[in-house]
N, C-alpha and C positions, 0 to 999 in steps of 0.2 A: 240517703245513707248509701254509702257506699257497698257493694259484694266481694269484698276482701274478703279473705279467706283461704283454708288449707283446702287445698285441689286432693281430690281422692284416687287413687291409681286403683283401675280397675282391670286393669292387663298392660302386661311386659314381654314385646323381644328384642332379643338381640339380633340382628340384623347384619354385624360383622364381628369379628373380633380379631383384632393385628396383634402385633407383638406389646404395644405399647395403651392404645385405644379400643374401645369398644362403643360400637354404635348400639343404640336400643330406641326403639319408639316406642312411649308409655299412652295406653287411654289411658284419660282425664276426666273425672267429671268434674265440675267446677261447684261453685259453693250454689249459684242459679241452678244447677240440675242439667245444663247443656254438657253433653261430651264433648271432648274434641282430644287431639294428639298433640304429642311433646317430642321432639325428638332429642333425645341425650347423650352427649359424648361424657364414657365414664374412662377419669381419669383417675392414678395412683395417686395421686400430688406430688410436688415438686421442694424443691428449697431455693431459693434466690443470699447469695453473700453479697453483703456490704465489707470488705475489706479495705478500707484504711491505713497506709502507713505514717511515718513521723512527719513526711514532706509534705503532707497537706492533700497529697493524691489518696484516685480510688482504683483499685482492679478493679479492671472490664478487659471483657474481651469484644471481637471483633469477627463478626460471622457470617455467613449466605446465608439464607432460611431459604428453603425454595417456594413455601407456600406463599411467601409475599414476593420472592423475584429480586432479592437486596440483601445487601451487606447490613448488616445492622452493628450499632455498638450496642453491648448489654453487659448488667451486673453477670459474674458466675452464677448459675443454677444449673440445675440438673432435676431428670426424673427421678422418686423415691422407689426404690429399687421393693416386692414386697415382702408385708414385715419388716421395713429396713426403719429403723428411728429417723425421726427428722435431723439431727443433727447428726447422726452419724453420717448419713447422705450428705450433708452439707460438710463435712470435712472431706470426704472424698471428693466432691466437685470441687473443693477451693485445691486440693493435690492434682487435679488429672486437670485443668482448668487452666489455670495459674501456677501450677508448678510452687506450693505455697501452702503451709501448715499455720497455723495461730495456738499463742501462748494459752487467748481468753476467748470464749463465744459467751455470747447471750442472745434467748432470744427476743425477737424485738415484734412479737404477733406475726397476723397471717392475715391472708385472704383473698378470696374466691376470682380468679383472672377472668370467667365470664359464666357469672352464674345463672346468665337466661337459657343457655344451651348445654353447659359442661360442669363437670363435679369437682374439677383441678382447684384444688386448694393451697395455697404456696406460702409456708411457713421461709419467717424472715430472719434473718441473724446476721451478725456483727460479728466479725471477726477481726482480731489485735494479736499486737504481739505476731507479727508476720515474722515468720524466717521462711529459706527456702527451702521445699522438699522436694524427692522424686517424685514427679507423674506429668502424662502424655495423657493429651486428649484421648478418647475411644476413638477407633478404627472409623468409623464414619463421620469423627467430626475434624472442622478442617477450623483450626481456630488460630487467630492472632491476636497475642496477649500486651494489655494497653495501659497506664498510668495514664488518668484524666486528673488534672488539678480540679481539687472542689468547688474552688472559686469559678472555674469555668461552666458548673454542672446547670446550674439556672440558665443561663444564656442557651447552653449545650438543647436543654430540653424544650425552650420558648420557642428556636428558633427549628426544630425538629430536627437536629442531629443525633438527640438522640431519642427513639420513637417505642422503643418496645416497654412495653405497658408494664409489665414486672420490674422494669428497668428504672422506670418512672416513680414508681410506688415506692420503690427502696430508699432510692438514691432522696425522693422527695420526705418519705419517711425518718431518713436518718438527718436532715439537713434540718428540721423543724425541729426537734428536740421537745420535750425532753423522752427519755428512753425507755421504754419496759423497764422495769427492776430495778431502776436508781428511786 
């Protein structure tokens, strides 16, 4: 038989805390009775958009990340601001992003970008009914805004053009159907 099981946290610190992240290392005892440590990145959560227009494309943008050293293509997402609702964050990232408002959202579930190390939980949604709005990236981010045809997205992601993992989930989420809430 297996020692699965809930781990007991039996001391917590934080270790750093930035603008965005915060480091903590938790003891652990295990469900055996062995201690040991956890290191944990605790995140606000995030929102990742599936935005859709009539021509059969998706918004994406087109980014640097420095922690990997690469341009990457990715859905719109952004950090949830705190206390900020999930969708509320997700209309503001589809305006500052995309430059781009929707008639209809729904949302379409969530979950966890890496949950051996980090608390980021990244609520997903669908965005329609696209017109254009005002909004500019934030001052630190430097983005180029992309129509990918959907047809191309399976090939896009087999062949790793497109690699970022929130990027994957959505775009792979929204292509298998069927949908949250229908």
């Amino acid at each position: 038989m297996s020692d699965l099981g809930r781990e007991r946290v039996v001391g917590s610190q934080s270790i750093f805390r930035g603008r965005i992240l915060t480091l903590r290392v938790d003891e652990v005892v295990l469900p055996s009775g062995r201690r040991t440590t956890r290191e944990i990145v605790e995140h606000p959560g995030a929102v990742v958009i599936i935005a859709p227009d009539n021509n059969g494309r998706v918004a994406m943008v087109r980014q640097y990340r420095s922690a990997v050293g690469q341009m990457l293509v990715e859905l719109p997402a952004g950090t949830r601001e705190p206390n900020e609702d999930a969708e509320a964050c997700a209309r503001r990232e589809l305006a500052e992003e995309m430059g781009l408002s929707a008639a209809t959202w729904r949302a379409l579930g969530g979950f966890y970008s890496a949950p051996g190390f980090c608390t980021e939980y990244l609520s997903l949604f669908l965005a329609t009914g696209l017109t254009p709005t005002p909004g500019q990236p934030e001052e630190d981010e430097s983005i180029q805004r992309e129509w990918i045809d959907l047809r191309d997205v399976p090939e896009m992601i087999a062949t790793g053009k497109i690699r970022d993992a929130k990027s994957i989930v959505g775009l792979l989420r929204y292509l298998s159907g069927p949908r949250v809430g229908d």
